[in-house]
N, C-alpha and C positions, 0 to 999 in steps of 0.2 A: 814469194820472196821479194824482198826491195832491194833495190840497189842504193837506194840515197842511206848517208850517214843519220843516226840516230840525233845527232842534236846538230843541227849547220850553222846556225845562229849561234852559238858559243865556240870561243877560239879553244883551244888547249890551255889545260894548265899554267904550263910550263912557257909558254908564250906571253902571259899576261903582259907581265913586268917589263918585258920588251918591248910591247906595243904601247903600254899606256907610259913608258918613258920619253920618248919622244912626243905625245899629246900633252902629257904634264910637266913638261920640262922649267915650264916657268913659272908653276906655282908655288907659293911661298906657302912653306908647312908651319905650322899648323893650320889644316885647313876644312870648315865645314862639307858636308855635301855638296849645297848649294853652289859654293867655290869650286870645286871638282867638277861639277855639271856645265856650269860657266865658261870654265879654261876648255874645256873639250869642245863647246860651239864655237868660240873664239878660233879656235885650232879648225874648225871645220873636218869634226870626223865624222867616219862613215856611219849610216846605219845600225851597224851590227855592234861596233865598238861602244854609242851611244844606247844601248839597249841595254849594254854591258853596264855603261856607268850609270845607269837608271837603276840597277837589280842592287848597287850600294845602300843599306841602312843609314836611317839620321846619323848624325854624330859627328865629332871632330875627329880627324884623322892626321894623325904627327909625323907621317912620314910614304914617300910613293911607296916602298914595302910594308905598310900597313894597307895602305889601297888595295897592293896588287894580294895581300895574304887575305883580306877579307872579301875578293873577288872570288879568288882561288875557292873560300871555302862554302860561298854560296854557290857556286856554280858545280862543285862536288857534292851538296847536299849536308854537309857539316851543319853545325851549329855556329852561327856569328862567333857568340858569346865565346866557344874557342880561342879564339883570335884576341886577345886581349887588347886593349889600349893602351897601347905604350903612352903614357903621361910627361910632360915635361919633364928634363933631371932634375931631382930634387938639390933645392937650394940649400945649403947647409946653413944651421940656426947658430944664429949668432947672440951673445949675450951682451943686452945694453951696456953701454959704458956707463961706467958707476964713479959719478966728480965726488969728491973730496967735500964736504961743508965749507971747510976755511974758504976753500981756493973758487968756490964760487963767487959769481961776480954779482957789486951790491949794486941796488937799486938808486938811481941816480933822485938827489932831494928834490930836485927843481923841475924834473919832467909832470909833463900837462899827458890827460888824456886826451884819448881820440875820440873826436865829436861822432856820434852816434845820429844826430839828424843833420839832413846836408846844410853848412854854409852861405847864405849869400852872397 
């Protein structure tokens, strides 16, 4: 029988979000992997935390609780794809403004084009 825990190198669940809060505190979200692996050397974390954010998938990540829920679910055995990507908020569609014929503005008689090879 063994005395040592089943997996020592992974923190708890439930601790993630707490630990990589203060390593990520200053990263600006939207943020690739590569940025998340970065801000963590910069921060000078430990071993094990580092090992943590290596087990992260490619992809852009829009917020520290999408980090810490895609950690969460690799490290439970889940499926990534679960954890969805939360995307930017959608911008609401706006419909061109649409002038008037009259009120448009006419073209000036005397204007010159613009020379197309450079001047001497």
């Amino acid at each position: 029988m063994s005395t040592r825990p089943d997996s020592p190198s992974s923190p708890p669940a439930a601790g993630i979000a707490e630990r990589l809060a203060a390593v990520l505190g200053d990263l600006t979200f939207p943020a690739q992997r590569w940025q998340v692996l970065t801000v963590g050397d910069l921060y000078g974390v430990d071993t094990t935390t580092r090992s943590l954010l290596e087990r992260l998938p490619q992809r852009r990540y829009h917020s520290l609780r999408e980090v810490a829920a895609v950690l969460a679910a690799v490290l439970s055995g889940r499926p990534v794809a679960e954890v969805g990507q939360a995307g930017p908020p959608p911008t609401p569609r706006v419909a061109p403004r649409r002038v008037p014929v009259g009120s448009r503005p006419q073209h000036a008689v005397g204007r010159r084009s613009v020379p197309s090879a450079p001047v001497a």
